[in-house]
PALUM-377422 format. One line per 4 residues: their letters; for each residue x, z, y of C-alpha. Coordinates in nm, 2 decimals. Layout:
BEGIN
A = X,Z,Y; ...
//
This chain:
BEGIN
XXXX = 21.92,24.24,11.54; 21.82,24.52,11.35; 22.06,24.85,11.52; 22.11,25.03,11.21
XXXX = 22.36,24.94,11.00; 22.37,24.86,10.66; 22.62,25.13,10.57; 22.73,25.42,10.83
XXXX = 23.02,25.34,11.05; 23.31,25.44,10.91; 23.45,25.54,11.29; 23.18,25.85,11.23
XXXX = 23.40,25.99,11.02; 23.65,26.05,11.33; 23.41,26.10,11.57; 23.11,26.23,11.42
XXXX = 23.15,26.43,11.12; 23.01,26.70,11.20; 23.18,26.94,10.92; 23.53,26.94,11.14
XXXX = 23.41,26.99,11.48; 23.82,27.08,11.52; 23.94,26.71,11.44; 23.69,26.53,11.60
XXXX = 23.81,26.71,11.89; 24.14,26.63,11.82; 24.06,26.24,11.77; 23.87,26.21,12.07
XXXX = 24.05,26.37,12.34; 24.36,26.10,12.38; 24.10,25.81,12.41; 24.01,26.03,12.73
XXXX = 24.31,25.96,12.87; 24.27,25.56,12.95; 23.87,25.66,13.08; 23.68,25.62,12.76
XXXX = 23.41,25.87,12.73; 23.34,26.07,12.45; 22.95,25.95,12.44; 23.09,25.58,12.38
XXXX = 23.29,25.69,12.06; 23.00,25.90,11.95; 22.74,25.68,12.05; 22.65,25.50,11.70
XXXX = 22.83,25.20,11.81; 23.08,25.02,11.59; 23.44,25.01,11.73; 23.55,24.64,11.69
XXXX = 23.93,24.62,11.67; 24.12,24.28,11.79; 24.41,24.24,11.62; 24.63,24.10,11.93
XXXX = 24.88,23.84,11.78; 24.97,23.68,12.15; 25.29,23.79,12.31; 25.56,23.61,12.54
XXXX = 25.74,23.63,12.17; 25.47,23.40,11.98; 25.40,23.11,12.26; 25.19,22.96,12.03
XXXX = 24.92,23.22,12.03; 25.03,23.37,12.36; 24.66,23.26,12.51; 24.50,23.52,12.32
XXXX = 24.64,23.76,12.62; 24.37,23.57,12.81; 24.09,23.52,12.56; 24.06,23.86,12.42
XXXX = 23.94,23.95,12.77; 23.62,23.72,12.67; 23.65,23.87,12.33; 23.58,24.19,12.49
XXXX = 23.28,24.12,12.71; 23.15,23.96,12.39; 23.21,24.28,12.19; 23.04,24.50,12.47
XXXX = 22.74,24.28,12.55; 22.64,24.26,12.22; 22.69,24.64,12.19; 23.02,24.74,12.04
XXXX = 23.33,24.95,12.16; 23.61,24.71,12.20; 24.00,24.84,12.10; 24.32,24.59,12.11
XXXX = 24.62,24.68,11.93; 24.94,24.47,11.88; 25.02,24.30,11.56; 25.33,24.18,11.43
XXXX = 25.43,23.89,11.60; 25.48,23.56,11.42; 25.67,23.22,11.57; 25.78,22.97,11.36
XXXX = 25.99,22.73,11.54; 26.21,23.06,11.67; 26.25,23.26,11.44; 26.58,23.28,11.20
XXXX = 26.66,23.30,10.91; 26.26,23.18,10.87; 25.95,23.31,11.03; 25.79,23.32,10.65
XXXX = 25.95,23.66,10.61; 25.72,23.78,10.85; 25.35,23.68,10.73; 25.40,23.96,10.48
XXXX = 25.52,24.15,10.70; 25.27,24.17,10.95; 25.00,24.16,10.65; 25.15,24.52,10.60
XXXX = 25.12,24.60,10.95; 24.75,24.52,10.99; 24.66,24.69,10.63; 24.78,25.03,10.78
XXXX = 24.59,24.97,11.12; 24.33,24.92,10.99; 24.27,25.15,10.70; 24.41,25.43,10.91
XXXX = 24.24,25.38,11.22; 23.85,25.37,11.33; 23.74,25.09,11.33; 23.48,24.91,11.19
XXXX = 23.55,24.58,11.20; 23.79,24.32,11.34; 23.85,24.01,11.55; 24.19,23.83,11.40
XXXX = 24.33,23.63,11.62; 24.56,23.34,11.48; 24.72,23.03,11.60; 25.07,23.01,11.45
XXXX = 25.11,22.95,11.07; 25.11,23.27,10.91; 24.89,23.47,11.15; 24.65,23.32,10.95
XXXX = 24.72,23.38,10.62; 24.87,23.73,10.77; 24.52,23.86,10.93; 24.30,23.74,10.61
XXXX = 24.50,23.92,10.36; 24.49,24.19,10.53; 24.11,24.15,10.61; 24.06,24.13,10.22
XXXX = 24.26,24.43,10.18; 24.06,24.65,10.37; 23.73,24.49,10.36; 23.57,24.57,10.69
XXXX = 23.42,24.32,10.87; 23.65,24.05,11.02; 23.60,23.73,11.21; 23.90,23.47,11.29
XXXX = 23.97,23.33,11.62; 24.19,23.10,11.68; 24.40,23.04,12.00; 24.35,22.62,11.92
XXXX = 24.62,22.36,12.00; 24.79,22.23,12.25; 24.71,21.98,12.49; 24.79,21.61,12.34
XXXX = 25.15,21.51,12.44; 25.21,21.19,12.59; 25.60,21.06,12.62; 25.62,20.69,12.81
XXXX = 25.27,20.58,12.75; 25.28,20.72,12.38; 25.08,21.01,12.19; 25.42,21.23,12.11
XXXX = 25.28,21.51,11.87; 25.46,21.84,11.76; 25.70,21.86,11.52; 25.67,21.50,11.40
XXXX = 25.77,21.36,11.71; 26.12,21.58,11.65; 26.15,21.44,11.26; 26.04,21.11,11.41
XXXX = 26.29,21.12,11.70; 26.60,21.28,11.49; 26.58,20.95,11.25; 26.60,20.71,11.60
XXXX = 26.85,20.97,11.74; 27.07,20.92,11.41; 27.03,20.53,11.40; 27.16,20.51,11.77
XXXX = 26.81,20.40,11.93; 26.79,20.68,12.17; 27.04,20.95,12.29; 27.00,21.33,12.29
XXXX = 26.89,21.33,12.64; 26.56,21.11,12.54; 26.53,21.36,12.21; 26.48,21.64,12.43
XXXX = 26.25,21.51,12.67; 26.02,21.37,12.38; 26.05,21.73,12.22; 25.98,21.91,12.54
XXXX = 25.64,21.65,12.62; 25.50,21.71,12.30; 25.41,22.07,12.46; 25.23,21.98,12.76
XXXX = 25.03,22.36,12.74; 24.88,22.62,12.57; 24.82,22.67,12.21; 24.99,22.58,11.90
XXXX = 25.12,22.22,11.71; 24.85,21.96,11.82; 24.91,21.76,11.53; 24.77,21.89,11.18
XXXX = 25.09,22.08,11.10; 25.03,22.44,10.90; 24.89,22.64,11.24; 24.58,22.38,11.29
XXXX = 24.56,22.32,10.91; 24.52,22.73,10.84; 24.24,22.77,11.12; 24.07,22.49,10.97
XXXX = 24.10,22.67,10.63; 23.98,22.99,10.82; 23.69,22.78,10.93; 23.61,22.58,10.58
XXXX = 23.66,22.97,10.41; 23.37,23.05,10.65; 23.56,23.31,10.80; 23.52,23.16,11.18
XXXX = 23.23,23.03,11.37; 23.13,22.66,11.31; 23.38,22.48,11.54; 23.63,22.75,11.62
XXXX = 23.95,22.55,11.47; 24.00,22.21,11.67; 23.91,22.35,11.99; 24.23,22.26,12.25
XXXX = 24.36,22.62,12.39; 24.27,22.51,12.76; 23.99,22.43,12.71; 23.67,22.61,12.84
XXXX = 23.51,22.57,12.51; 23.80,22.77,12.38; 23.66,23.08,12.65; 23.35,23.04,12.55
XXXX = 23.43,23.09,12.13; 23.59,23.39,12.18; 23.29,23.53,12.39; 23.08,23.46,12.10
XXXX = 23.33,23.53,11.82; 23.32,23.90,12.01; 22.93,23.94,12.00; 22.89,23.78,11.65
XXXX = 23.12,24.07,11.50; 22.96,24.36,11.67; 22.64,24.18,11.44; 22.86,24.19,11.18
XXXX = 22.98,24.54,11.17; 22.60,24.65,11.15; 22.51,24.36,10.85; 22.82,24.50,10.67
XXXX = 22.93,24.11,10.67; 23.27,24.17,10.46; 23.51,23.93,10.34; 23.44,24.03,9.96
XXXX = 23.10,23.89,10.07; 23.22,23.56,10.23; 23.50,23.46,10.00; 23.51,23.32,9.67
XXXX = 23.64,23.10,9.43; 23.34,22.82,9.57; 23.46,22.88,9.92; 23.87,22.81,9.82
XXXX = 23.81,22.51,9.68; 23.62,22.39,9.95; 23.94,22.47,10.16; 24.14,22.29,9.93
XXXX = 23.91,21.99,10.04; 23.92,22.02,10.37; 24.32,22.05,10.37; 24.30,21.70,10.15
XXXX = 24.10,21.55,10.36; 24.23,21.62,10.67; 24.64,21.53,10.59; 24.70,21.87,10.62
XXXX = 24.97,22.08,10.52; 25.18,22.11,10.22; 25.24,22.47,10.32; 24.85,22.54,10.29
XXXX = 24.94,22.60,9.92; 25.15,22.86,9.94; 24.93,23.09,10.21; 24.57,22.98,10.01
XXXX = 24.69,23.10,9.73; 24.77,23.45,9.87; 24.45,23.45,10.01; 24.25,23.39,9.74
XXXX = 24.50,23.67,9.54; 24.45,23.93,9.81; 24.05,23.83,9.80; 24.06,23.91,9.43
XXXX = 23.98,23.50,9.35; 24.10,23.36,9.07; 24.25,23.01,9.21; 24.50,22.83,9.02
XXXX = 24.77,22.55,9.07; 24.63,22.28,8.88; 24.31,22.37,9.13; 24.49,22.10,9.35
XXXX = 24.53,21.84,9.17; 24.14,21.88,8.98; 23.93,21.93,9.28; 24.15,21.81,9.56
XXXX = 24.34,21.50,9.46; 24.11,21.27,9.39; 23.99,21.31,9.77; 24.04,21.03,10.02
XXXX = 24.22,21.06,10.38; 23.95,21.11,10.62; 24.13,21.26,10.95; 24.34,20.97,11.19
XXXX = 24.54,21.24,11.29; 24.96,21.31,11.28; 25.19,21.34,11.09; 24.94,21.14,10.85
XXXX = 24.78,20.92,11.12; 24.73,20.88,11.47; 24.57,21.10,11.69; 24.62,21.42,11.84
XXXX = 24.41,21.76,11.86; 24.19,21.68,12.17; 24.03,21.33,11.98; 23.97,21.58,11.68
XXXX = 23.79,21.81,11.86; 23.58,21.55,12.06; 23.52,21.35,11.72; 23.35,21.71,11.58
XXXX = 23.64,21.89,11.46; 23.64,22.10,11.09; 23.23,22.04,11.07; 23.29,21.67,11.09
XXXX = 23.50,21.70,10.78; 23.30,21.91,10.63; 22.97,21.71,10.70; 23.18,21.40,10.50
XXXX = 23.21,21.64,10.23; 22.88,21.75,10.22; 22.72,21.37,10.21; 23.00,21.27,9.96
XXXX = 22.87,21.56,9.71; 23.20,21.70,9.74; 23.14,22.04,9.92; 22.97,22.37,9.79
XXXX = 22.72,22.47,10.03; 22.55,22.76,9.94; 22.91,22.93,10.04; 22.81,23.22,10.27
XXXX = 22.97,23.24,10.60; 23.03,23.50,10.91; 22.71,23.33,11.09; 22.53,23.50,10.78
XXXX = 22.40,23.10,10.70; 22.51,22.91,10.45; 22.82,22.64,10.51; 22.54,22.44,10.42
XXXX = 22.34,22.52,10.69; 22.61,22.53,10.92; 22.65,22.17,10.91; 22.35,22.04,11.04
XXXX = 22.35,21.75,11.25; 22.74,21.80,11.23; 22.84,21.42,11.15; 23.07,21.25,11.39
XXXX = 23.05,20.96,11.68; 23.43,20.89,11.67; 23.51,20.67,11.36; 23.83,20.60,11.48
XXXX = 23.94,20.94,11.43; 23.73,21.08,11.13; 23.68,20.80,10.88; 23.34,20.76,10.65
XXXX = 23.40,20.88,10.34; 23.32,20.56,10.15; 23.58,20.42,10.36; 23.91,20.62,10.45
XXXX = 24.22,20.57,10.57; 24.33,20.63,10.21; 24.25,20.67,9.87; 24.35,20.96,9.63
XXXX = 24.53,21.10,9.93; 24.54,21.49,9.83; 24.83,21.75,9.67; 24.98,21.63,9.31
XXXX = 25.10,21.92,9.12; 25.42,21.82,8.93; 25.60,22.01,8.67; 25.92,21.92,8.46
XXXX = 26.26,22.06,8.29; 26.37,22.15,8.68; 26.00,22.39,8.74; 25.69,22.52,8.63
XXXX = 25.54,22.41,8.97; 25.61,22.15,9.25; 25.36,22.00,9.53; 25.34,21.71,9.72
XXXX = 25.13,21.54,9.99; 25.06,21.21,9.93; 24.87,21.12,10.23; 25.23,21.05,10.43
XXXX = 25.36,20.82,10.14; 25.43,20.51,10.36; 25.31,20.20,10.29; 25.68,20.10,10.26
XXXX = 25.79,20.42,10.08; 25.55,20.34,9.80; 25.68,19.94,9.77; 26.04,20.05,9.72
XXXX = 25.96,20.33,9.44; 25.61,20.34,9.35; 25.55,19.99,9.26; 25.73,19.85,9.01
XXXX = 25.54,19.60,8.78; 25.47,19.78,8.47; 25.53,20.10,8.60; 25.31,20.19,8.91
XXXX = 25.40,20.56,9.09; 25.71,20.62,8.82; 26.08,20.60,8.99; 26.41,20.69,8.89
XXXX = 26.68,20.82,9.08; 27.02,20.97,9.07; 27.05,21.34,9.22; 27.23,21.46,9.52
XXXX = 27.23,21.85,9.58; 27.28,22.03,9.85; 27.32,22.42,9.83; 27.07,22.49,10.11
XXXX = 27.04,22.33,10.46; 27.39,22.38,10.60; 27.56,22.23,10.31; 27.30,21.92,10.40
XXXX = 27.41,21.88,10.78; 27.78,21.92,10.65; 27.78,21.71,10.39; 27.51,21.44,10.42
XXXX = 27.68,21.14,10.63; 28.00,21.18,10.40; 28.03,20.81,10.24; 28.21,20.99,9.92
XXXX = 27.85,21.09,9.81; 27.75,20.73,9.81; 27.41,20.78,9.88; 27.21,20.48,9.88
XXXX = 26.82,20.36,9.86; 26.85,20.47,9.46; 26.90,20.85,9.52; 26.70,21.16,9.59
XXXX = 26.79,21.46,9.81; 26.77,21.78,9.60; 26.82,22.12,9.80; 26.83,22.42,9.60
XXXX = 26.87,22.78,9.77; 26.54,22.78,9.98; 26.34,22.97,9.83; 26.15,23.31,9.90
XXXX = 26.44,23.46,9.74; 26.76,23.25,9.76; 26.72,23.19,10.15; 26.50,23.48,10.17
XXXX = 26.17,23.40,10.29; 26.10,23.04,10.18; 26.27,22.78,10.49; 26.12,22.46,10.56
XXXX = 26.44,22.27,10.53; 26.33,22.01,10.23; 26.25,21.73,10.49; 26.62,21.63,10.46
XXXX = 26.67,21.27,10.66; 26.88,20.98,10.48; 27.25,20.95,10.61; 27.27,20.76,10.98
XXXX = 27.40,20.48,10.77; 27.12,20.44,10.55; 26.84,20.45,10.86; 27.07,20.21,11.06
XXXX = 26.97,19.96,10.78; 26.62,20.06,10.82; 26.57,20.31,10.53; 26.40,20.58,10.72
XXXX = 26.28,20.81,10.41; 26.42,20.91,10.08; 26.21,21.08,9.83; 26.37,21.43,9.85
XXXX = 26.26,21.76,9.60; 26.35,22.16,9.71; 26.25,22.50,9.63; 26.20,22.56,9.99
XXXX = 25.93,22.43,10.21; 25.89,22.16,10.46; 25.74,22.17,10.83; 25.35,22.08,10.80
XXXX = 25.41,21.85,11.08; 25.65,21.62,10.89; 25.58,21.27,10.74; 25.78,21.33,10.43
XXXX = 25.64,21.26,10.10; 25.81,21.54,9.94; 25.83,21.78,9.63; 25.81,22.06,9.77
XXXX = 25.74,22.46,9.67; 25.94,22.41,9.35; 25.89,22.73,9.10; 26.08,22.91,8.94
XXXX = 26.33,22.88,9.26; 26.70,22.87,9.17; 26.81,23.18,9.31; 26.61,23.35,9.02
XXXX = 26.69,23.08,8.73; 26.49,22.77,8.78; 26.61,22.49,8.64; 26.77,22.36,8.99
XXXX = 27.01,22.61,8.93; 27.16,22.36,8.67; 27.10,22.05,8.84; 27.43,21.84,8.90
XXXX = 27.50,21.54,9.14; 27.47,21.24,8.96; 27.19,21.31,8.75; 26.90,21.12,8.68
XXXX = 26.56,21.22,8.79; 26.30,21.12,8.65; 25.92,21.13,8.85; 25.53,20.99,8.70
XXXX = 25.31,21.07,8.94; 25.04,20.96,8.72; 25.14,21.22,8.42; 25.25,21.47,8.74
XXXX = 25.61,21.53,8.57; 25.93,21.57,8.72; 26.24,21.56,8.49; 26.56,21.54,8.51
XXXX = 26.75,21.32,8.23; 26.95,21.57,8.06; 27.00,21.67,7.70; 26.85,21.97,7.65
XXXX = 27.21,22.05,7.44; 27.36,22.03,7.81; 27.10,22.21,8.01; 27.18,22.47,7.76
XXXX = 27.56,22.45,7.83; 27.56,22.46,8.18; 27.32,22.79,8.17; 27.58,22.96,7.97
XXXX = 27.91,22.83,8.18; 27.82,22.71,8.52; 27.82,22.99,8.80; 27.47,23.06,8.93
XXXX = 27.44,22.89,9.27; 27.53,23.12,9.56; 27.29,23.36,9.72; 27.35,23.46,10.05
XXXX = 27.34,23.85,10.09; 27.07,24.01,10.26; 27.10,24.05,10.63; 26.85,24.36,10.68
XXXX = 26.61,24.63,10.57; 26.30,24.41,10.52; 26.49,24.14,10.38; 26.66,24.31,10.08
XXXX = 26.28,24.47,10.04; 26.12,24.12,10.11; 26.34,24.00,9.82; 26.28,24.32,9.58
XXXX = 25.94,24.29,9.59; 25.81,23.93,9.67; 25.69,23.66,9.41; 25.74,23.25,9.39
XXXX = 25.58,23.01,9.58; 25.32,22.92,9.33; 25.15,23.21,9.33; 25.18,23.26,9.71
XXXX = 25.51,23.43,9.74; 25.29,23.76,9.80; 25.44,24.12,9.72; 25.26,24.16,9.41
XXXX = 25.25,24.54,9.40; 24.99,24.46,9.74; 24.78,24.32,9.49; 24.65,24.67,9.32
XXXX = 24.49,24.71,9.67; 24.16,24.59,9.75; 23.88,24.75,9.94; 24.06,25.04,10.04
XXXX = 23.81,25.13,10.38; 23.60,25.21,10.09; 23.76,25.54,10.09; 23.82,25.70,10.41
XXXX = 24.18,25.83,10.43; 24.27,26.23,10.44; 24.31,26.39,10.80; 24.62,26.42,10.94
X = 24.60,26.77,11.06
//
């Protein structure tokens, strides 16, 4: 590797600049105080940051306390200055009122770290959902180099003799607990054997489906994504994750190089393919906003729809996280791709090869796991956009649409994927647990959930509460699953063939702000429309009289901000203002003395 680098470091400009003797002083001296010395800082060596998102407060990427120590003898064998700093921390099963509030958060965080720090480029560690999302943006931001590592999943979960995986097996388990087949005892021990170790959801929920979008992005190192947490394998990435950025820093390897509008639609294809998550809309299309990439919604349903089910792995299939990684994790997918025609190659990646050439040899021995693409587990088995009186935008994943799901409302003779059925709202998820086993609502096999009030602004932050269950009566006769719409989210390890992500959200006007009980709803999944069966004389009356539906107030700071300043779901729910920013290393910021 050739030791000069394509553009100076920008860490000279602390260290080295040799027109303020009297601040470099000043910037060197605390490093002093932990034994650095100041011939390492002024050495010519790049100071690689890693962005430390594991804490006893984010158990899911908690092993990156451990790994970064192999990050760092990566970073100094290959010949860089390693320097860990904290980020905000993300956990998405703990925390209330929803840990989406947070990926902007911490996006803000890591801007300001590393614009107004020196360091040259970065390792971001992720493993829960929106550290992903979270470290990318604000990767794109700045533009230095950066690299994603993931912390990888759990260990697979096994509850009497069965693969329990996390998450599903709780929406699983909550629909047996409700129809009297287990008690709460048995609930909790599933739960708690779905988390047999290390790492983050072991089924393709949002955290393993973002590090595979990290990986199909080309922002990690061929493989990174499926590895288990425990795993040695997993010891050995982050060693070479740590020496491939110190190479890197000195090709001035940049996500404005790596990402494109090529490179997001690949993701888009590997999120299809693998049954990943519905959430993956939301975060890819900040990324893409943040990277300056123009990606649209109707980008799903053109280029990723149409794409069959490839991955056997929950909530869409079978397995668990350690079969995906034996059967050849993310490259597997991505070799299926390839051969099917359906992958853009020449997209360059942080090995400084083409995806392309990434791939070689990549195909997989495990068929039960990773299916040919010629013949998958399913058929058209990507994200259909929808749109309608009630929203400019919905999405939803069609690779859980059970087999029985699709007989009771998607096959009618004559009129194949088009249902009707009669509304029943819920203002937001407590209103659903109050209200949702009360037999005056008469909910039956003909109705569809609606819950309005989750939103980025109504709940703030966006909750994944649209999974709503039928009432215990309805799955003690067997009906598991109702179709069910929101203008919230769902968990990416759920089964439910949902609309989800609706926009405009009804805390700011969209049309499920008018929505009544008893109304009709109609949905073509062939035309992608969702309507309600109202007059449009009466949607116009209830704007005028009805009271908008209740927002809750905001319970702190960042929340009345978060809610000021953030946009819908479609388009990412990022703070939009952010979006003026790009490149800013570019310019080194004023001293600050």
């Amino acid at each position: 590797m050739d030791k000069t680098p394509r553009r100076p470091f920008r860490s000279r400009e602390w260290f080295a600049a040799p027109e303020r003797s009297d601040m470099t002083a000043l910037y060197l001296e605390r490093f002093m105080n932990y034994g650095l010395t100041p011939e390492e800082l002024r050495s010519g060596r790049p100071i690689i940051g890693i962005a430390q998102s594991g804490s006893d407060l984010s158990p899911c990427n908690r092993i990156h306390v451990d790994l970064a120590r192999r990050v760092r003898d990566g970073i100094r064998d290959a010949g860089g200055i390693p320097m860990e700093f904290p980020v905000h921390p993300i956990f998405e099963n703990c925390r209330r009122p929803t840990a989406a509030l947070d990926r902007n958060l911490a996006y803000l965080g890591l801007v300001e770290i590393l614009y107004g720090y020196p360091i040259d480029a970065v390792v971001l560690t992720t493993g829960c959902d929106k550290t992903t999302p979270a470290g990318v943006m604000a990767a794109s931001t700045v533009d230095i180099p950066a690299i994603v590592l993931s912390g990888g999943p759990m260990l697979d979960g096994w509850h009497d003799g069965e693969l329990v995986g996390s998450g599903t097996v709780i929406w699983r388990s909550r629909r047996q607990l409700a129809a009297g087949e287990i008690g709460e005892e048995e609930f909790l021990q599933r739960a708690c054997s779905s988390a047999p170790s290390a790492g983050h959801c072991n089924t393709m929920g949002t955290a393993s489906t973002m590090n595979a979008v990290a990986e199909a992005l080309g922002l990690s190192l061929p493989g990174c994504a499926a590895i288990p947490a425990p795993y040695r394998e997993r010891g050995q990435m982050a060693y070479e994750t740590g020496r491939r950025i110190v190479e890197m820093a000195f090709e001035d390897l940049r996500p404005s190089r790596i990402l494109s509008r090529d490179s997001f639609l690949n993701a888009l294809s590997v999120v299809s393919v693998a049954g990943g998550s519905s959430n993956a809309q939301v975060h890819i299309m900040a990324m893409a906003r943040h990277a300056g990439v123009d990606l649209r919604a109707e980008d799903w349903t053109e280029h990723a729809y149409d794409l069959p089910l490839l991955l056997n792995m929950q909530p869409a299939g079978k397995y668990l996280g350690e079969r995906f990684f034996r059967a050849g994790g993310v490259p597997a997918l991505m070799w299926e791709l390839q051969q099917a025609g359906r992958l853009r190659g020449g997209c360059l990646s942080v090995t400084g090869k083409s995806v392309a050439e990434n791939l070689q040899g990549r195909e997989t021995s495990d068929r039960e796991v990773i299916f040919p693409f010629e013949a998958p587990l399913m058929h058209q088995a990507g994200f259909l956009v929808l749109r309608g009186n009630l929203f400019d935008f919905g999405i939803m994943k069609t690779s859980v649409i059970s087999e029985a799901f699709r007989q009771r409302y998607l096959s009618r003779p004559g009129a194949e994927g088009i249902f009707e059925a009669r509304a029943v709202v819920f203002e937001g998820a407590d209103d659903y647990h109050a209200r949702i086993n009360d037999p005056a609502l008469g909910i039956d096999e003909g109705c569809i959930l609606v819950m309005r009030g989750a939103g980025p602004i109504g709940w703030p932050g966006s909750a994944e509460v649209v999974n709503m269950q039928p009432p215990d009566a309805l799955i003690r006769r067997g009906i598991t699953t109702l179709p069910t719409l929101g203008d919230g989210r769902q968990s990416g390890t759920a089964d439910s063939p949902s609309i989800l992500n609706a926009s405009p959200e009804s805390a700011v006007g969209g049309g499920l702000c008018w929505l009544q009980s008893g109304d009709t709803l109609r949905i073509d999944l062939a035309a992608g429309r969702c309507d309600a069966l109202v007059a449009p004389e009466e949607i116009a009356r209830r704007r005028r009289e009805l009271p908008p539906p209740p927002v809750p107030r905001s319970q702190s700071p960042w929340e009345a901000l978060y809610r000021e300043k953030t946009g819908q779901l479609v388009d990412g729910a990022t703070l939009d203002f952010a979006l003026d920013y790009r490149r800013i290393a570019e310019n080194t910021p004023r001293h600050n003395h």
